[in-house]
N, C-alpha and C positions, 0 to 999 in steps of 0.2 A: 750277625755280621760284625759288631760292634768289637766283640770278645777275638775275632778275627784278626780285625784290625788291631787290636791291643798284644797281639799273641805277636805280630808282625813286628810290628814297634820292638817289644823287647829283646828279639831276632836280632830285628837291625843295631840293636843299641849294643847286644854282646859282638855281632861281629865289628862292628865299626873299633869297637876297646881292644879288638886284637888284632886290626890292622899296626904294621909296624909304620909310625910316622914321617909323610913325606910330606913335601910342598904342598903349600893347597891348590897351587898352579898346574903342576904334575897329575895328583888326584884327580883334578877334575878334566884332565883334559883325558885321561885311560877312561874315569865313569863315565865321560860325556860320549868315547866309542863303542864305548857297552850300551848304554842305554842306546843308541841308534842302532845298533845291528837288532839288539832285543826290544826295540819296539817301544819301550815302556819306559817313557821318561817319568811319572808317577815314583816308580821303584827306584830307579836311577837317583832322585832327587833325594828320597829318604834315605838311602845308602850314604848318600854324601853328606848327608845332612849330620848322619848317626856318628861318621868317618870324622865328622871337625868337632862334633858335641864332645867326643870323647878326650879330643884333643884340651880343651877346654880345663882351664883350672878353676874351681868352685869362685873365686872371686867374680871370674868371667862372666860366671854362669848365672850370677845372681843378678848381676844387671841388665843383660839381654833380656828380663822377662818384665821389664818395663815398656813402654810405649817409646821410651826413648834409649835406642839401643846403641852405646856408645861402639865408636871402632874396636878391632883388637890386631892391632898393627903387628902383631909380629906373625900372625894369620894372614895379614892381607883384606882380612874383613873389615869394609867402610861402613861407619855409623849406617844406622837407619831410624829412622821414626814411622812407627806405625799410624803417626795422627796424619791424615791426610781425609780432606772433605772435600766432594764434586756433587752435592745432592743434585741441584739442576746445572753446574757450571763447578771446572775446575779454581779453585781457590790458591794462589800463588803469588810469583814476584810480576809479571807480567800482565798484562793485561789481557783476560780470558772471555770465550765465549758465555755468556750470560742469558740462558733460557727461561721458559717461565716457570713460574713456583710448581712443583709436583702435584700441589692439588691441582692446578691448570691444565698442567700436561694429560693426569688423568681423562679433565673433562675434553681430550680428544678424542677418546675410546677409537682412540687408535697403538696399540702396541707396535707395528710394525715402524711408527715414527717414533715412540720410544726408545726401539731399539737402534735406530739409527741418532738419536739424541746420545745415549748412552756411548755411543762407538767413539759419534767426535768429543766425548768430553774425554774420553780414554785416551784417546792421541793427545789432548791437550794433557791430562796428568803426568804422561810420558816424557813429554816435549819438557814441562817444568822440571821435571826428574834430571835430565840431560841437561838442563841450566845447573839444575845444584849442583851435581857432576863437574862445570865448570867453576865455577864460583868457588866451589869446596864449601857450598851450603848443607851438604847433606848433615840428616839429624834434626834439621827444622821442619818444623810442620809444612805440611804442603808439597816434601818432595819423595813420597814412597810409592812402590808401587801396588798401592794397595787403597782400595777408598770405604772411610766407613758411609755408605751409601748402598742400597736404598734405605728410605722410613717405611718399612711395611707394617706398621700398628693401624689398626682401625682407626677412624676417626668418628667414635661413637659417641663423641658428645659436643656441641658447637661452642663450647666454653675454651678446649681446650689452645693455647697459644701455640702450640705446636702442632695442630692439626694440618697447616696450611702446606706441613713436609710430606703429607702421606698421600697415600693415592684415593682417599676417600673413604666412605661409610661401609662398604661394602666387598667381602671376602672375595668373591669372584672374580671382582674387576680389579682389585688390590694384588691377588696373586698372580693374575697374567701380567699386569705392571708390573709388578715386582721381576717375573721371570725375560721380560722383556730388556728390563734394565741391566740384570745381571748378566745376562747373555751376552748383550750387547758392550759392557762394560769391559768381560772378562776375554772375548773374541770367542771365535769357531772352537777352539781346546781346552775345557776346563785345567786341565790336564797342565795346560801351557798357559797359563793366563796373561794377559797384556799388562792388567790390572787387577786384582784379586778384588770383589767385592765384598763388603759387608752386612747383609740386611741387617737391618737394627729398630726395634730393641725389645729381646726377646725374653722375655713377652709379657702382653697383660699388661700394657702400659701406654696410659694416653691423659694422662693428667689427672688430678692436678698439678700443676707444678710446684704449689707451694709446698705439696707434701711428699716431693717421689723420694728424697731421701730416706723417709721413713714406712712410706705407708704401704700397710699389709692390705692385700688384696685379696678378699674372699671372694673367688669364682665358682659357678655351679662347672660339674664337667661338661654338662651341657654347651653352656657358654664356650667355653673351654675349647673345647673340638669344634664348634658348631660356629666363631667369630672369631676367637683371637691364634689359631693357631694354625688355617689353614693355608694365610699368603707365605708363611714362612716356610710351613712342609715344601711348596711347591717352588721355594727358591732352592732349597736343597735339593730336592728330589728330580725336579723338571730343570730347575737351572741350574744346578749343580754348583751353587757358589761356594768360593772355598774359604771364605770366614763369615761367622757369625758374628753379632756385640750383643751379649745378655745386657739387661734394664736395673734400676735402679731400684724396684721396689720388692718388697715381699710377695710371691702367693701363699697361698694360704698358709702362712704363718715360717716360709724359707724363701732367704733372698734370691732373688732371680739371679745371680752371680756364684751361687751355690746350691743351684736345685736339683734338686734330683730327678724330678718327674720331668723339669724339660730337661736340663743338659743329660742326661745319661739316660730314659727311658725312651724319650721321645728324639733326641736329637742322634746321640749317637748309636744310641738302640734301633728303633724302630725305621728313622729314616737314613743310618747306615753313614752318617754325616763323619768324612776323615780330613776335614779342615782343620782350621784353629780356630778358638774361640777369645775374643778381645771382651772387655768388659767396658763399661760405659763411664765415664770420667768420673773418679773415685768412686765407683759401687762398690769396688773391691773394700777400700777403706770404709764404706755406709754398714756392710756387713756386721763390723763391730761401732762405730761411733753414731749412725744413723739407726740401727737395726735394733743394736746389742744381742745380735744372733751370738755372737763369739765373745771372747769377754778382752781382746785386745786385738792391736795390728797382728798380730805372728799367728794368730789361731785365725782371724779374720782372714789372712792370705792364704793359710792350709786349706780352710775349708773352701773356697775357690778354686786352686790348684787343684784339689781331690775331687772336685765337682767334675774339673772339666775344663777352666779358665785358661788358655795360656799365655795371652801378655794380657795386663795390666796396664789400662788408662789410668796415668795420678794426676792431677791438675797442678801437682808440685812440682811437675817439670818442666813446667812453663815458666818458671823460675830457677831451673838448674840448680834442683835443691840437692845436696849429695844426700845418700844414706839410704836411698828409699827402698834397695836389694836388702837393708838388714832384718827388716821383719821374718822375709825369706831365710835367713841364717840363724835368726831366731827359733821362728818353726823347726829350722833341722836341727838344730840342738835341743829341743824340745821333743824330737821324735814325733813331731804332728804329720813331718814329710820328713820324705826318703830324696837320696838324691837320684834315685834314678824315676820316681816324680817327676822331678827336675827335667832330665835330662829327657824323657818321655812328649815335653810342652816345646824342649827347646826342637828337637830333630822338627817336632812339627810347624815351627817357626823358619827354622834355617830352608828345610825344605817348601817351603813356601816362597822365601827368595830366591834359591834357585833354579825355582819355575817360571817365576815371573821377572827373571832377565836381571835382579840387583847385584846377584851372584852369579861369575861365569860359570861355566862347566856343564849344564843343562842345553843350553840355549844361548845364543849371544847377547854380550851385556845390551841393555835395553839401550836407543839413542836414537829417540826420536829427534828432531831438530827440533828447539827452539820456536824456530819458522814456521810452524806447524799450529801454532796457537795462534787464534783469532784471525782466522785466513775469510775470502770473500765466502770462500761455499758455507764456513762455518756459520759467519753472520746472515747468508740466506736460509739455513735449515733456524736457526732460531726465529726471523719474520717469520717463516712456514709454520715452526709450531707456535710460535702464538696468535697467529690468525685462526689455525685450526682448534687453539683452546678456547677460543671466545664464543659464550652463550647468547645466543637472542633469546630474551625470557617473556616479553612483549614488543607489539609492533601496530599500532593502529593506524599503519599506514604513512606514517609521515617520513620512512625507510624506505629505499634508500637517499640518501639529500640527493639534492640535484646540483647542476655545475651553475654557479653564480651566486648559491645559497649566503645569508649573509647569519654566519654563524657566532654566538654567543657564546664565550666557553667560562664556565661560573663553576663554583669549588673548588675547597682548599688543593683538590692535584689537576687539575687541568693543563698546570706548566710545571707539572713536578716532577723529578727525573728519583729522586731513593726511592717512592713508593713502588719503580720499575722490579727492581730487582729483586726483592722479595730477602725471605734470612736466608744465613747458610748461601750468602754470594761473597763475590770480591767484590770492593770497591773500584779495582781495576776492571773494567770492563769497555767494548764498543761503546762511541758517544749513546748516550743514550736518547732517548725521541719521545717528549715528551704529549702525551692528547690533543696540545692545539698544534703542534710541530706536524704532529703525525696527520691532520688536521689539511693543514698549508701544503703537504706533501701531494696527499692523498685528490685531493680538491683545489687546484691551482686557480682556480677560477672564483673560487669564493674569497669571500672575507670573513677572517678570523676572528676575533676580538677578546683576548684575554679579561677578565675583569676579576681584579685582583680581591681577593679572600681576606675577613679579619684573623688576626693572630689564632694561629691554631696547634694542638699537641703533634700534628702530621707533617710542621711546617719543620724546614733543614735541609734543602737539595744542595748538595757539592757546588762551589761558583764553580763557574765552566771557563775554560782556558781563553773564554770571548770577551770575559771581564776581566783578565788577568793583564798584566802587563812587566813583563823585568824592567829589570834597571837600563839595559840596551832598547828596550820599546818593544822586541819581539814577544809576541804570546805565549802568555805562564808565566813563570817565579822562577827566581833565580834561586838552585836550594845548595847550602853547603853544610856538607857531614864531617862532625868534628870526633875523632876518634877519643874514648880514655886517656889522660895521659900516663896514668899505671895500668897494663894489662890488666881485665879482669879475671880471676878465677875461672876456671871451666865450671865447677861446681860449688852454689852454696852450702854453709852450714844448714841447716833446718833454722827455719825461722830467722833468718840473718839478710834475708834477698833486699826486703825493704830499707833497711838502714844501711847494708854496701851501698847500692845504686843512690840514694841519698847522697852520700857524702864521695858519689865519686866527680873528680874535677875531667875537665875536657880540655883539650888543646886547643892553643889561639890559632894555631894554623888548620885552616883544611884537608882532610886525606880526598875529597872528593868533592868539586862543582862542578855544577852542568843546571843547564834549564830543564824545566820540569812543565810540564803542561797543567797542573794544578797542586795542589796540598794535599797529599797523601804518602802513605809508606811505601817506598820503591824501592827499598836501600838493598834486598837480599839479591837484586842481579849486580851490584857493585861487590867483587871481592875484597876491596881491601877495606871496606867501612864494617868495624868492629856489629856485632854484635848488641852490642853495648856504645849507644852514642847520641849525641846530640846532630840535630839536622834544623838547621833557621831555612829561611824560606822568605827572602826579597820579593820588595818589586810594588805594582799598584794594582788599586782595587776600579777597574773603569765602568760604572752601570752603565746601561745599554738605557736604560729609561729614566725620567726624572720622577721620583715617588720616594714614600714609607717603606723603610725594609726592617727585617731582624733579620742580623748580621751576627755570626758568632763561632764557634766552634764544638764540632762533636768527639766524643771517643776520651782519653785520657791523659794526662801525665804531656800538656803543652801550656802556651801562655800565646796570646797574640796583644798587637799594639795597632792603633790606629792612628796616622797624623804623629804620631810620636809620642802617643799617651797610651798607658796600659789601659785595653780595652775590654780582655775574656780573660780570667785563671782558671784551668781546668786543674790543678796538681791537687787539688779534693775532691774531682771527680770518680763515680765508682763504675767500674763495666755494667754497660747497657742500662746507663741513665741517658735521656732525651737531650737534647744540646740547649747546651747555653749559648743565649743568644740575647741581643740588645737591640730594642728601638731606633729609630734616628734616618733621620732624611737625607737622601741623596739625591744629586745633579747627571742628569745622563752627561757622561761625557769626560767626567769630570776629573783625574785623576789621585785617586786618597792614598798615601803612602799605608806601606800594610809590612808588617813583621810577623811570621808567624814562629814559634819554637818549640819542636818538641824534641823529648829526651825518650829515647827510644830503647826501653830493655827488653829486649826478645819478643816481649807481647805487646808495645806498647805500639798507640797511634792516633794520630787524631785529622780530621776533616774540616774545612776552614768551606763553612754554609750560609744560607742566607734563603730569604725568603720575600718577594715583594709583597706588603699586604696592602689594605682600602681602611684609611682612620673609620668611615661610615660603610661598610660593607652594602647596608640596605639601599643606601641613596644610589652608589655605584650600580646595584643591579639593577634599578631604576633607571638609571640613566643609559642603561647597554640597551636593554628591553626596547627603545624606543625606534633602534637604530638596527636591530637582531630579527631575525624570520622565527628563529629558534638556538631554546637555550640547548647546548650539550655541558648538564650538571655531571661533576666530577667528584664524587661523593666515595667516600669507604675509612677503608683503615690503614695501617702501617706498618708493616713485621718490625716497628720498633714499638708498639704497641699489643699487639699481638705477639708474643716472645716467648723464647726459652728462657723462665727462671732470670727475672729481670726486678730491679728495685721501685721500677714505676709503677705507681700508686695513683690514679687518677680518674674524674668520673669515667665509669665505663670497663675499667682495668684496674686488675690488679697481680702486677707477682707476674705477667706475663699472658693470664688467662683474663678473658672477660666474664665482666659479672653482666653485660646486658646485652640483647642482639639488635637494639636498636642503633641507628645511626647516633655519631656523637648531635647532640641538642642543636648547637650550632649550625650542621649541614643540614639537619632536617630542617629548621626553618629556613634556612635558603629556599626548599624545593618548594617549601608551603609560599613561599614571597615570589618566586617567579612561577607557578602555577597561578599566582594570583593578577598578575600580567597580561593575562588570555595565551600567552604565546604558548606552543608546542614545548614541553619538556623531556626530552632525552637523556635519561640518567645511568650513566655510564658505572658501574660500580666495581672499585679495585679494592681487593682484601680477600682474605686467605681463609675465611670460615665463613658458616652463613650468616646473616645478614637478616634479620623483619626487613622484607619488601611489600608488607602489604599496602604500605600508601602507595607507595610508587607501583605496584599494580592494579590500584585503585585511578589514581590523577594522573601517571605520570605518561606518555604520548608513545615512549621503546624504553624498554630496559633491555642492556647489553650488560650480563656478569663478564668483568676483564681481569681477576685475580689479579696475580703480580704476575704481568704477564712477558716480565724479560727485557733487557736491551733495546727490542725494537718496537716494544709494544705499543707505544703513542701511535705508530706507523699503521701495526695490524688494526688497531682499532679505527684508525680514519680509513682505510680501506676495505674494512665490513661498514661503515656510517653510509660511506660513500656509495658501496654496492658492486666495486672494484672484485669483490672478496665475497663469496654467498656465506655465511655463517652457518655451523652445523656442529659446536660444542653441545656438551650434556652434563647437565647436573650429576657430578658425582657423590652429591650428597643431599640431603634435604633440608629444605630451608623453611624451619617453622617461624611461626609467629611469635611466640614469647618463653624464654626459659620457664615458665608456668606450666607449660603443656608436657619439660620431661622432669624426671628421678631425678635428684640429686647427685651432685657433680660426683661426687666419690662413688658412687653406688657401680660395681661396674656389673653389673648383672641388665642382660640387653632388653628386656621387657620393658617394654615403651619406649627402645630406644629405633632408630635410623627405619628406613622406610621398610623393612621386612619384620619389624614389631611394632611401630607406629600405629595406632591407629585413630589418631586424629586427623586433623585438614591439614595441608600443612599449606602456603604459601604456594610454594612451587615444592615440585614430588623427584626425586630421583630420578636421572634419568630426561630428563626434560628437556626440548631445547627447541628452537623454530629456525625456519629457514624462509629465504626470499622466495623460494619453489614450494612445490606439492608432491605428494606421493600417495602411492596406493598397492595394495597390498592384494594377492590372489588369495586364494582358499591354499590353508595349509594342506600337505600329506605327510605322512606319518608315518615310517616301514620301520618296528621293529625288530632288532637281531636274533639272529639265532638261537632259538629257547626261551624268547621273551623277551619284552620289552626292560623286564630288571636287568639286562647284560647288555644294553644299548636302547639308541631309538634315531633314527634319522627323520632329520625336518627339514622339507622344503617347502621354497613361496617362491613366490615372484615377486620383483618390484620394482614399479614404473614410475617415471620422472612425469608425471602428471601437469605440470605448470613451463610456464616460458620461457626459463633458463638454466641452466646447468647448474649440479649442485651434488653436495655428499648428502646420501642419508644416513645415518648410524641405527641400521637394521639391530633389534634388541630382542633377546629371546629369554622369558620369563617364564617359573613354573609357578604353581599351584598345587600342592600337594596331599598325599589323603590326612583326612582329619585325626591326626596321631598326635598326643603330646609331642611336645619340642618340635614340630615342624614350624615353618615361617608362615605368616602370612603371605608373602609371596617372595620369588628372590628370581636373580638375574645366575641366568645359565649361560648365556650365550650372547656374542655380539658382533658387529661385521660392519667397519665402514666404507660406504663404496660410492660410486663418483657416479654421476649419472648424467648424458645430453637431456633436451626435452624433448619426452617421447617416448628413449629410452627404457627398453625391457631388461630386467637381469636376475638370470636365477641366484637364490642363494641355498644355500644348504649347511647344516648347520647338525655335527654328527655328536652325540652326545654319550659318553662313555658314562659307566655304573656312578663314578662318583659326580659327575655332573647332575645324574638323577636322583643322587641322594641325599640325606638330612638328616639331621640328628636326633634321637631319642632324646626326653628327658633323662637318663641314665646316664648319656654319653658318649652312647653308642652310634655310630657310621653307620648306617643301611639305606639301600635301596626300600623303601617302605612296600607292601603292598597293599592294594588300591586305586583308586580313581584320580587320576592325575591329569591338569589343565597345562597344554601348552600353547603360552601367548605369542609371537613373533608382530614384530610392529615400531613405531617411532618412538615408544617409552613404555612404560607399565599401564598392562591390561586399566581397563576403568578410570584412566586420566584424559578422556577428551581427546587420547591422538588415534590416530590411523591403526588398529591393532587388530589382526584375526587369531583364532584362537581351535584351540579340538581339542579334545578328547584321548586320553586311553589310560589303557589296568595294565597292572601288574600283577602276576596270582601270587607272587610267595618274596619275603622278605629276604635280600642278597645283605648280607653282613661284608662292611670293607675294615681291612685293616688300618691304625692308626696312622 
């Protein structure tokens, strides 16, 4: 198929070179009547695409194959940028819907909400698309129509900081995720997509961070077929996404931005893939300065192009650095590439716009409204999915609280609002609702009681527009945006960005004031505020209570003042260091004059945070204790702690990744200090990898896992406390006891790793989760297909709502397979979440095709095995304590699948 597609391509590229040149307005409006009579807007699109490529003069052509694709105005084609991120929420100038972290979403093992997750962040990417459109933003990140989204890499080891983007441990439940998102992402027409997705990053990549620039990864093929390579076929093949982003590291000894066994045997070979393929923020340059696969930029960029690559993520152009096409001119002077290479990457570029509406002539230019982001229904499907991603892990009964409870809320996030939204968000988002918010919402009847945390590495929530005040009195800051007073360049020299923006001066007059609801970067839906600019930010700082706070700022390149003394310098801060922040005591009520300044270049931004703490932590939770029925501890981590490739260094972390799965020192003895109380402890736990809960499944009274569970998540969470909400989340991954029990963080070979080679205890098992109901399970049946159970198998149960109230269960079907090298110990085939009254009977069925029954050889080989096969269906995996029935059956003869 592969050879097909490539025979096509060069078709379209010689006839497009001998069309005689007309308008691009013309052209496209004759191809856009051809493709509708003939059906095939795919064809249509490459035609036009081949018909403007040719147009193109080599200067052109060398910059369009960067992430940042400048206009080419005497064509009529507007700038685009391929950088655009929506992992759980669109990222923009607006304020966006904000869902929970992926790993979250996962634990709903529900797809069919996925896929309605994915739809509304797709109108929100569109909706920002149509703002740049207005503004004349386009070319800044944030406005394409295209998203590198999803993370479908494993999440095979709990060290990794970026684990908390993926859909979990596990191939089966990662690639229906996966195909769930991109469906949902790209609309009903691949063909026509809304939004082009991305799965990324392929492949064979999950940490470390410190080393993915360079590190070569030896995989068995085993491995290979068998874990890291199955959610991706299935986004291609079943969800037909139309871009890929290859990873930053080596396999076995060739970088993943130049591979041959993925990009050309398996990608566009075997699974017939005729997207484009994007590379991951300079892997194309790691090639030669991370790798030394190539021996410079121009041979490092060939060997990409020839792979298979065609645009280019550079991190340089987040600095508008010129030049970065020359390597590319390089190569063709070099003869490392041809220009019809070239011209081969571009038609698959151009036609990709448009299809998805950036370019007319296919389809009508894309224009969603605006209006369309962060709408009521939006911010209800986010409550929805993160109620539905919340695990009950333990419950001794003291669940659900009752109305008049008099509730304790202790650790460092209980009133914390960043911990919500996880990485890979906007800061622009719905208020957010923080645990004891959600708390007072949820339980009007109770009393809440915050008791404030000592200083901690988690502490830094955004002040909220309730503490703010202008210079007129109204809520928020007065901000004004002072433009350059010398235009700047569209483009820097190489190496020159940091000393221009230095020494550039700003105007004493404003191009733009307006109130602002708090401190952050708004500037890209103002058109006429430079690119390049200063923005101050008036007005007062009003606490809400009298106490100890740290007060300070996060992000980069500002300075704030307090009372009229320099109070924070951030202009030596580095991306994704923890915020600076200061001590010092404040008066409810009271009004502290506040300046804040930042100097804004393209990327830059900073956040004006705070955090109330307790000088004596211990005495405080003492004195709550006395007055409390029960503590709700609020205990975890931080996605600025847990990160992509970050400079923080601290106990626990490092580099982004953790070095330990226990809680930071400080919150564990919290829960040891009110366990010690007598009082009931409910430990609530937000963080994005697993976690040692064995104390707190030891002493602690419920544990609820609540990842970063989104915008409204303080809310979802007080209404599972409450019992408003039956819980029915499930461990997507497994949560052991001590980095002791697995391989070595680099090791990526899966033996002893995630619960299908595991074979120790873990904590809590994949898969896992409780509910305020009961259920119960009939005797399976079993009707193999035609010719044997190797060509299918159909399984049916029943399952009844056994207990008093109404509830989902997350029906799970697990196999067991015959005793063959490279098979699992057990793995998950099958899953179905369904809603149940009490009482409630309901079949389920659950039809299973060859490659659902298969597993992989030690060799590497796909087969149906034959033998003696266990299949489980039930509330998690066979042999963990739940509700699970199980049977029997063979297969006489081994079915071989292709890759």
């Amino acid at each position: 198929m592969a050879s097909t597609v490539s025979r096509a391509f060069r078709t379209l590229l010689l006839v497009g070179a001998a069309l005689t040149p007309v308008s691009v307005q013309a052209q496209d409006n004759e191809t856009a009547s051809d493709a509708s009579a003939a059906g095939a807007p795919r064809i249509a699109a490459d035609r036009m695409a081949a018909t403007l490529v040719a147009r193109l003069t080599l200067d052109e052509k060398l910059d369009q194959l960067l992430n940042t694709a400048p206009a080419i105005n005497r064509l009529g084609v507007p700038a685009y940028n391929w950088w655009t991120e929506s992992l759980h929420g669109a990222l923009g100038a607006l304020p966006t819907t904000n869902f929970p972290e992926p790993i979250g979403l996962a634990a709903t093992f529900d797809a069919p909400l996925l896929h309605d997750v994915a739809a509304t962040i797709s109108t929100e990417v569109r909706g920002l698309h149509t703002l740049a459109r207005q503004t004349g933003r386009m070319g800044r990140i944030g406005t394409g129509l295209d998203t590198w989204s999803p993370n479908i890499n494993i999440f095979r080891d709990p060290r990794w900081g970026r684990g908390q983007e993926t859909y979990g441990e596990d191939p089966y439940l990662a690639a229906h995720m996966g195909v769930a998102f991109v469906t949902g992402m790209q609309g009903p027409d691949p063909d026509l997509p809304d939004v082009i997705a991305s799965p990324k990053h392929f492949a064979v990549h999950s940490g470390p961070e410190s080393t993915r620039h360079a590190a070569n990864v030896y995989v068995s093929p085993h491995d290979l077929e068998d874990t890291y390579l199955p959610a991706f076929r299935a986004a291609v093949v079943e969800g037909r996404a139309g871009s890929i982003m290859c990873a930053y590291n080596r396999i076995d000894g060739q970088p993943a931005c130049a591979n041959d066994l993925l990009l050309k045997e398996h990608l566009r070979g075997a699974w017939g893939f005729t997207g484009y393929v994007v590379s991951d923020c300079d892997a194309v340059k790691d090639i030669s300065d991370g790798h030394h696969y190539a021996p410079d930029g121009a041979a490092a960029a060939a060997a990409a192009l020839k792979a298979g690559v065609d645009n280019e993520c550079n991190t340089a152009t987040l600095t508008d650095t010129d030049g970065l096409g020359e390597r590319y001119r390089a190569a063709l002077k070099r003869g490392l590439i041809s220009e019809a290479d070239i011209d081969r990457t571009l038609v698959r570029l151009f036609s990709a716009r448009y299809r998805n509406g950036d370019l007319a002539g296919i389809r009508p230019v894309s224009a969603v409204s605006p209006s369309q982001i962060d709408t009521p229904a939006h911010r209800a499907l986010a409550l929805a999915a993160s109620e539905r991603s919340l695990v009950l892990l333990k419950n001794a009964g003291v669940l659900p609280l009752q109305p008049g409870v008099r509730i304790a809320v202790i650790g460092p996030l209980g009133d914390a609002t960043r911990v919500l939204r996880g990485n890979y968000s906007s800061a622009l988002s719905a208020p957010p609702i923080s645990i004891a918010d959600g708390l007072r919402q949820a339980i009007p009847g109770a009393t809440v009681t915050v008791v404030p945390f000592g200083p901690s590495f988690t502490d830094g929530d955004r002040v909220p527009t309730s503490a703010l005040r202008a210079p007129d009195g109204q809520p928020g800051l007065l901000a004004r945006y002072y433009n350059p007073v010398t235009p700047p360049p569209k483009r820097f020299a190489p190496g020159s960005f940091g000393e221009a923006t230095k020494a550039m001066r700003f105007a004493t007059k404003p191009v733009a004031t307006r109130r602002e609801p708090d401190v952050a970067a708004r500037s890209l839906d103002l058109a006429k505020v430079s690119d390049h600019h200063r923005v101050v930010w008036t007005g007062f700082l009003v606490p809400p209570a009298t106490g100890t706070y740290r007060l300070g700022l996060t992000g980069f390149a500002g300075s704030m003042t307090l009372n009229g003394a320099a109070f924070v310098d951030l202009t030596k801060a580095g991306y994704g260091s923890l915020p600076t922040m200061k001590v010092l005591q404040l008066e409810a009520g009271h009004r502290y004059p506040i300046t804040v300044t930042g100097d804004e270049h393209v990327l830059s931004g900073i956040d004006l945070v705070w955090k109330r703490i307790a000088p004596d932590p211990g005495a405080a939770l003492k004195a709550a204790a006395a007055d409390a029925d029960v503590f709700v501890a609020a205990v975890g981590l931080t996605s600025d702690l847990e990160a992509e490739e970050t400079s923080v260094t601290v106990p626990g972390f490092a580099g982004g990744d953790k070095t330990t799965l226990d809680l930071p020192a400080d919150q564990q003895a919290l829960l040891e200090q009110a366990r010690a109380t007598g009082k009931p402890v409910i430990v609530v736990a937000m963080n994005g990898s697993p976690i040692n809960l064995a104390w707190a499944k030891d002493n602690a009274a419920a544990i609820l896992e609540a990842w970063y569970p989104g915008q409204s998540g303080g809310l979802a969470i007080g209404n599972v406390l409450s019992g408003k909400v039956n819980p029915a989340g499930r461990l997507p991954l497994t949560f052991y006891r001590s980095l002791a029990d697995l391989p070595p963080f680099g090791d990526y070979a899966m033996a002893g790793r995630t619960y299908r080679y595991f074979t120790g205890t873990p904590v809590y098992p994949f898969g896992y989760g409780l509910s305020y109901t009961s259920f119960a399970y009939a005797p399976l049946t079993l009707t193999p297909a035609t010719g044997g159970a190797e060509h299918g198998l159909r399984v049916t149960t029943e399952v009844r709502n056994t207990g008093k109230r109404a509830g989902d269960e997350v029906v799970q079907l697990y196999l067991t397979f015959p005793d063959v090298p490279g098979a699992p110990r057990v793995a998950l085939r099958g899953y179905q979440r369904i809603a149940l009254a009490p009482g409630q009977r309901r079949g389920v069925t659950f039809d299973l095709s060859p490659r659902d029954l298969s597993a992989v050889t030690a060799d590497g080989t796909r087969e149906v095995m034959a033998g003696q096969f266990r299949v489980s269906v039930g509330s998690g995996q066979p042999d963990t304590d739940v509700p699970v029935r199980s049977a029997n059956f063979r297969t006489s003869r081994v079915e071989p699948l292709p890759l």
